[in-house]
C-alpha positions in Angstrom: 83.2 31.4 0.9 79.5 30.9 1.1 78.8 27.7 3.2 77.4 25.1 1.4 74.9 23.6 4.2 73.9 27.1 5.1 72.8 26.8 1.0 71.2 23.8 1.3 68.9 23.9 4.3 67.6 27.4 3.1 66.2 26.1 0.2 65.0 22.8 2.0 63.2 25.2 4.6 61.6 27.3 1.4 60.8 23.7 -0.3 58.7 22.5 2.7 57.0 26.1 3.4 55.9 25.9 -0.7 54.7 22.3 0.1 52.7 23.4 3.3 51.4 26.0 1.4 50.3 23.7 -1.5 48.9 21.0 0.8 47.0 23.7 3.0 45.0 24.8 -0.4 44.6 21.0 -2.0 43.9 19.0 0.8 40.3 20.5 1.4 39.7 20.7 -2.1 40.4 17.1 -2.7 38.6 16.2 0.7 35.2 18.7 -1.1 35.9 16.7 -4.8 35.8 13.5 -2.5 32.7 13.8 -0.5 30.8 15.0 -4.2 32.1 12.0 -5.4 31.1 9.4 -2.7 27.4 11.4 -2.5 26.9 11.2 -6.2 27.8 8.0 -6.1 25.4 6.8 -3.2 22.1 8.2 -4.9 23.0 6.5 -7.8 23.7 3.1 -5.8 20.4 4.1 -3.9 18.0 4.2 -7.0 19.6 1.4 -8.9 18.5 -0.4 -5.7 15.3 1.1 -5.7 14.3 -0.1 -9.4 14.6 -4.0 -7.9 12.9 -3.8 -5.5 8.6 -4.8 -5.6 6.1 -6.2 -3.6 5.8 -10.2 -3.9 3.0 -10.3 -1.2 0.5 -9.6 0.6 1.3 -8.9 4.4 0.2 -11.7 6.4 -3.3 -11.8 7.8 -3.0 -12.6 11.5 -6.5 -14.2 13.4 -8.2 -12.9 16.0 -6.6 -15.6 18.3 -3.2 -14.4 17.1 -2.0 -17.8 16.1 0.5 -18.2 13.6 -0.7 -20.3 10.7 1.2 -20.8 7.3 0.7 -17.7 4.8 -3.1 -17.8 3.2 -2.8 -15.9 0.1 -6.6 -15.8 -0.6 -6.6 -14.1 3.4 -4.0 -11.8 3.3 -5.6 -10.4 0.1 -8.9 -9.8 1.6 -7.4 -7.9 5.0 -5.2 -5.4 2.4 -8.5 -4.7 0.7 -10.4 -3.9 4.0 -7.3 -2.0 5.3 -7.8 0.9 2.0 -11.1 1.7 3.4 -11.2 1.0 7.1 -9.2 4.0 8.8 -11.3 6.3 6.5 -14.6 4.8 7.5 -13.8 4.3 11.5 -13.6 0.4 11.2 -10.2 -0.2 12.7 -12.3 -2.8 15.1 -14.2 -5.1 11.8 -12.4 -8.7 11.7 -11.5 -9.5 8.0 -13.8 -13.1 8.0 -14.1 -13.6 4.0 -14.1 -11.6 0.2 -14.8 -12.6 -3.4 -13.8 -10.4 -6.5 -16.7 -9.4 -8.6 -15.1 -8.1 -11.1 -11.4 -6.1 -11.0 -12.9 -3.3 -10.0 -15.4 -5.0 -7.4 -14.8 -6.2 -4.1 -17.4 -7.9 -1.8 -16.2 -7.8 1.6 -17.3 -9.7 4.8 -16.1 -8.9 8.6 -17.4 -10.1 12.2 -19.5 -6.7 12.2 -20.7 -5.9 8.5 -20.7 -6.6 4.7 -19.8 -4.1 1.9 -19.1 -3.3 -1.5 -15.8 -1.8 -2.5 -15.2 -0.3 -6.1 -11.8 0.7 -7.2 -12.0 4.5 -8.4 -9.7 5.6 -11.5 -9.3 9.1 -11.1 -7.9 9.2 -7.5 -6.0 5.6 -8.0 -7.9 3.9 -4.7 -10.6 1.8 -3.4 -13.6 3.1 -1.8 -16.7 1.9 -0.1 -19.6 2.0 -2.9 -22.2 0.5 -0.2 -22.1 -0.8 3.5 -24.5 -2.9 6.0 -23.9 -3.8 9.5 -25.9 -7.4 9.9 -28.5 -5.9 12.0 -29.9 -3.8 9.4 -30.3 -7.0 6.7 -33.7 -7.5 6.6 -34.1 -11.2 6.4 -31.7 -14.2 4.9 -29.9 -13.3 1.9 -31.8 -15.2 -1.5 -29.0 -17.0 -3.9 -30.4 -17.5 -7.4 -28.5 -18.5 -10.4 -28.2 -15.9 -13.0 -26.8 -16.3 -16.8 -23.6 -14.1 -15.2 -22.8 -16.3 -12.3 -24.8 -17.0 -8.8 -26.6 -14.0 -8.0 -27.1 -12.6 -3.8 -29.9 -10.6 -3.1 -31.1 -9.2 0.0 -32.9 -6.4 1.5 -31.3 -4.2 4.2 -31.6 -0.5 5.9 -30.0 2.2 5.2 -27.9 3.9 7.9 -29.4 6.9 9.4 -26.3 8.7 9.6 -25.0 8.2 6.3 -25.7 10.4 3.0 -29.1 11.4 2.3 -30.2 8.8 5.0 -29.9 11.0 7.4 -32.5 13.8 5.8 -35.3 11.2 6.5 -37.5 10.3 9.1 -38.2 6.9 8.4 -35.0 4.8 7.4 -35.3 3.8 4.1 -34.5 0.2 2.7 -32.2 -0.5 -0.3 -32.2 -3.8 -2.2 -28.8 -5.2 -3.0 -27.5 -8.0 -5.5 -24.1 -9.3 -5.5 -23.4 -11.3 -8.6 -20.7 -13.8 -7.9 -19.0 -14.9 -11.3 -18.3 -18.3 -12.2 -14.7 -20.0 -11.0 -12.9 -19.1 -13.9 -14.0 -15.5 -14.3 -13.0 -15.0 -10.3 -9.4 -16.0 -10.8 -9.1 -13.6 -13.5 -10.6 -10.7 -11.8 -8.5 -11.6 -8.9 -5.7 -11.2 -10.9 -6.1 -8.2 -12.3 -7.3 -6.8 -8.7 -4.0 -8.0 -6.9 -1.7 -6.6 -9.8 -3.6 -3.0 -9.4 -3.2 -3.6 -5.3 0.0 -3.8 -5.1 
């Protein structure tokens, strides 16, 4: 007579190899079909976020003396502008002192060293410098003069030597320059539609 525990734990023992055997096999798979899971699901989580998220400012302009004030919109703006075109143009060192919109695709700038005229350029989607004047080469004080298209700037100033075709002559050339400043109204607007292509 066959013993009936002998029976029984043989085919427990086969029942727990075949499980082994099974778990051995499944186990990575479901670990691989978990880790795809749980990455597809992260870049989807990560460029949901992604569409929410937008500039709402400028960064803030810090002074010279490095005091803290309360956020200056009209500041910040103007030290973002000079920003695009400073590392290009070697003038990490300018102070952002003042700027007025022209137009939105005009920017006159002011710093503790120079003035200068940025445009924004359409084709490689950034501003550049269309003109620029350290103080010492303005001939004399800038003439202001009403014009049907706002208050028009004019002055006179010298070209620098080592800048485009400057540099060819021997004499340094002069080059008159008019800033026309448009009325209240027309600045806000070109403002506007300055900060939305900024940012």
């Amino acid at each position: 007579r066959v013993n009936m525990n002998i029976i029984s734990s043989g085919i427990n023992a086969e029942y727990g190899v075949g499980k082994g055997l099974v778990g051995v096999v499944a186990r990575p798979l479901g670990g691989l079909t978990d880790m795809v899971s749980y990455t597809i699901d992260g870049i989807h989580h990560h460029t949901l976020a992604d569409d929410g998220v937008f500039v709402l400012r400028y960064p803030r302009f810090i002074q010279p003396d490095k005091i803290l004030r309360p956020f200056n919109y009209k500041q910040s703006e103007g030290k973002f502008y000079l920003n695009q075109v400073a590392r290009s143009n070697d003038w990490l060192g300018d102070e952002y002192y003042y700027h007025q919109c022209l137009s939105s695709k005009s920017i006159f700038i002011l710093t503790d060293q120079r003035c200068m005229l940025l445009s924004f350029d359409d084709v490689m989607n950034h501003w550049k410098v269309e003109w620029s004047h350290v103080y010492l080469d303005i001939e004399k004080i800038p003439e202001v003069l009403d014009s049907g298209q706002g208050t028009a700037i004019t002055f006179s100033a010298y070209m620098d030597p080592n800048r485009g075709a400057s540099k060819f002559f021997k004499n340094r050339r002069k080059k008159t320059r008019v800033i026309v400043v448009p009325s209240r109204e027309e600045t806000k607007v070109a403002s506007a539609h300055g900060s939305a292509r900024a940012i």
